[in-house]
C-alpha positions in Angstrom: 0.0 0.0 0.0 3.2 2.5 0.8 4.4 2.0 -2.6 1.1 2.4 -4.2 0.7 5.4 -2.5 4.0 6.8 -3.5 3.1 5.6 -7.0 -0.3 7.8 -6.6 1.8 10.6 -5.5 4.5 10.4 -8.1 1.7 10.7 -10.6 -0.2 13.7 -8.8 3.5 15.4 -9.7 3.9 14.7 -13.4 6.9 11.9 -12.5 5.9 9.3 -15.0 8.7 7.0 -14.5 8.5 7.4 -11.1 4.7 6.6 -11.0 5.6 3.7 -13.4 8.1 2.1 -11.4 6.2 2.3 -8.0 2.8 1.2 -9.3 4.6 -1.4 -11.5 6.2 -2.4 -8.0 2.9 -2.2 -6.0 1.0 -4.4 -8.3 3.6 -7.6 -8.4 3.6 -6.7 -4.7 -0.4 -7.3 -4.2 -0.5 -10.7 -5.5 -4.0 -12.5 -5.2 -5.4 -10.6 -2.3 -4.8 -7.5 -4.7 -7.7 -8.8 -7.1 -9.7 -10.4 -4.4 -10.0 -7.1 -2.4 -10.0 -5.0 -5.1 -6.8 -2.8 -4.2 -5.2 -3.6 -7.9 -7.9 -2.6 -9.4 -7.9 1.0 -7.6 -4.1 1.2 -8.4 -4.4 -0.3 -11.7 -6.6 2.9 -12.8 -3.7 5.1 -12.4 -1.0 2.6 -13.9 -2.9 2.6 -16.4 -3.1 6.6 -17.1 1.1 6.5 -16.6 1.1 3.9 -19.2 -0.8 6.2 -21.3 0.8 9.4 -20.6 3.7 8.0 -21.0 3.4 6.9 -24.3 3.1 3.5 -23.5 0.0 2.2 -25.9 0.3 -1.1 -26.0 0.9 -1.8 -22.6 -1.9 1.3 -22.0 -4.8 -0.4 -23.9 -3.9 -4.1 -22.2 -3.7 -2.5 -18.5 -7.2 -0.4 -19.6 -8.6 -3.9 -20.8 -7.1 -5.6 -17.3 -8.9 -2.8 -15.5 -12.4 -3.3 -16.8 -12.5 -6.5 -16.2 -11.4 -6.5 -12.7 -13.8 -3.6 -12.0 -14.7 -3.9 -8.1 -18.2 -2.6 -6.9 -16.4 -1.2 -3.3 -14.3 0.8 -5.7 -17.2 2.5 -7.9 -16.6 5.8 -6.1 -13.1 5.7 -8.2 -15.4 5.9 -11.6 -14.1 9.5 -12.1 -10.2 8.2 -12.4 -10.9 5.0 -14.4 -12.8 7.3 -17.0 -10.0 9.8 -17.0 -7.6 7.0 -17.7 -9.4 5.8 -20.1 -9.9 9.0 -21.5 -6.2 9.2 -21.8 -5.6 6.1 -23.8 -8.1 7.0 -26.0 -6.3 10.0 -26.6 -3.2 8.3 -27.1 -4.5 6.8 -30.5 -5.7 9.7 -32.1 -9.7 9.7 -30.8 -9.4 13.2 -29.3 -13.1 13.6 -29.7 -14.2 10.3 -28.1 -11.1 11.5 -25.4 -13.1 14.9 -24.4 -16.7 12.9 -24.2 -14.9 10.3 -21.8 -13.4 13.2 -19.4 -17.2 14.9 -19.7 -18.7 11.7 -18.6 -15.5 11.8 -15.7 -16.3 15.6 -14.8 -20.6 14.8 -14.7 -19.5 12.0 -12.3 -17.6 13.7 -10.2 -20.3 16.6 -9.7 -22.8 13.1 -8.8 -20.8 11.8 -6.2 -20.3 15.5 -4.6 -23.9 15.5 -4.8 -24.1 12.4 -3.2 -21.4 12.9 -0.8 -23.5 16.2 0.7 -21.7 19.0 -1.7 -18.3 18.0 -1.4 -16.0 20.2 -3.1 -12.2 19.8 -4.2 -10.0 21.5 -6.5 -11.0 19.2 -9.3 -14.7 20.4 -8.8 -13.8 24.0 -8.8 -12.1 23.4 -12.3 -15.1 21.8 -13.6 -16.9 24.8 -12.9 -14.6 27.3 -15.2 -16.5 28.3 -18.2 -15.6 27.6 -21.6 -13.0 30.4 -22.7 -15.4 32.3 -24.9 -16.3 35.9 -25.6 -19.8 36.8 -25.0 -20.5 37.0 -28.6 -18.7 33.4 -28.9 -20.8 32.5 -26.3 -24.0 33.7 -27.4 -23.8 32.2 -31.0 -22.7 28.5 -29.5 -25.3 28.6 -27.5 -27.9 29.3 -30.2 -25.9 26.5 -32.1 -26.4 24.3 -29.2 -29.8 24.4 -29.9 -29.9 23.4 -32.8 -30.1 26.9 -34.9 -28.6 27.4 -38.5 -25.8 29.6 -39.1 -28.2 31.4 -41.2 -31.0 31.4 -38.1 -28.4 32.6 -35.9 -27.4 35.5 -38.1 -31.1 36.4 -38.5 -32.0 36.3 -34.9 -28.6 38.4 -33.6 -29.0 41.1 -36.6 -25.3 40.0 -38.3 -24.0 38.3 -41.1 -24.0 34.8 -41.8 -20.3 35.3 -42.4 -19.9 37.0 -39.1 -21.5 33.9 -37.5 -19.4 31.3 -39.1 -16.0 33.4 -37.7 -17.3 33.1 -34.6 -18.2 29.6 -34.5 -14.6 29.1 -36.0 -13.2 31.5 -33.4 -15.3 28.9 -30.3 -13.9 25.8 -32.1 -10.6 26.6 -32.0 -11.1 27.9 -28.5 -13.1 25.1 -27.5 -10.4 22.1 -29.0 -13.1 21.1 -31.8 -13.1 20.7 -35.6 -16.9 21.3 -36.2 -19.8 22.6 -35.6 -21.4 19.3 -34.4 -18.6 18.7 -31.7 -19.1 22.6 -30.6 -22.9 22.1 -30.2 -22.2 18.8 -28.0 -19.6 20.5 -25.8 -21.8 23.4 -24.8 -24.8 21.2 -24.0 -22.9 19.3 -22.0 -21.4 22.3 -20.1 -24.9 23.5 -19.4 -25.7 20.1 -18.3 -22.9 20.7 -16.1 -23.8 24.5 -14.5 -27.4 23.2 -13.8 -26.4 20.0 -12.0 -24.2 22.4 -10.1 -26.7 25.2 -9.2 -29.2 22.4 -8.3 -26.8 20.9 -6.1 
C-alpha cells in the first residue's frame, strides 16, 4: 500500500517513471489478495493513465482492458479516475473527440458523487466549474448552435451576417479544441448540463 501510494503521489507530480516504477512495484507486490480485495484494481486505474501518458500504448490499452474487467463494486466511487484514464488512452491513438466525451462523462461524475457525498468540493470540482474560454458574442452564437439553430438562423436572430457567425463559430472551435460545428454544439450542452447539476446541487 506505501508504494502504491507513492506511485499515486508520483503521478499527482507529473513523475511518470517514477509513478511507473512504483505502481509497476505495487502491483507484483499485491498478489492474489490484490484482485480479491480490489486494491489492484484501484491502483491499476492510475498505472494505467502512466502507461498512457507516457506513451506507452500497447501496454496502456492491455492495462485499460485488465482494468475493466477486474472492475470492483467497493471501488465504484473511483469511476471519475478510471474514465479519465481511459480518456487518456483513447487520446493516445488519435480519438481526441471520443477522449473529451470520456473526461465529460468523468467531470458529470464527479459533480454526482459531490452531490451524493452532501456538496463536497475539491479543486478538481472547482475546475469543472470554469466556463468555456469564450467571448460573449462566442458565447451567445454556440449557445444558439447548441440548440440546434442554422448559421443562417443565428445570423437572423442576432441582426449579423452569416459570415460574421461562421467566424465566430470558427473563433469557439478553435477555443473550445473542436473541428466542427457538431462537436461545438455537443460541448456546450454538455457544459450546461454541467452548471445546472451544479446550481441544483
Amino acid at each position: 500500500m506505501a508504494v502504491a501510494a507513492l506511485g499515486m503521489t508520483a503521478l499527482a507530480m507529473g513523475d511518470l517513471a517514477a509513478a511507473l516504477r512504483y505502481l509497476s512495484s505495487a502491483a507484483a507486490s499485491f498478489g492474489d489478495y490484490g484482485n480479491i480485495s480490489g486494491l489492484f484494481y484501484r491502483f491499476r486505474i492510475l498505472l494505467t493513465e502512466a502507461l498512457a501518458r507516457s506513451g506507452q500504448i500497447e501496454a496502456a490499452v492491455a492495462s485499460l482492458e485488465a482494468t475493466r474487467q477486474g472492475r470492483h463494486p467497493a471501488y465504484q466511487y473511483v469511476e471519475s479516475g478510471y474514465l479519465l484514464a481511459s480518456a487518456w488512452v483513447v487520446a493516445n491513438q488519435g480519438r481526441t473527440s471520443e477522449a473529451r466525451e470520456i473526461t465529460l462523462r468523468a467531470a458529470e461524475f464527479a459533480r454526482l458523487l459531490a452531490k451524493d457525498c452532501g456538496g463536497a468540493v475539491s479543486p478538481a470540482l472547482a475546475a469543472a466549474r470554469v466556463p468555456l474560454p469564450f467571448t460573449r458574442r462566442e458565447h451567445e452564437i454556440a449557445k444558439l448552435l447548441s440548440h440546434g439553430l442554422s448559421n443562417r438562423d443565428i445570423a437572423e436572430a442576432m441582426s449579423v451576417s452569416v459570415r460574421t457567425v461562421e467566424g465566430h463559430i470558427y473563433q469557439a472551435s478553435a477555443k473550445a479544441g473542436v473541428s466542427s460545428r457538431s462537436e461545438l454544439a455537443t460541448l456546450v450542452q454538455r457544459f450546461t448540463q454541467l452548471e445546472v447539476g451544479s446550481e441544483r446541487s
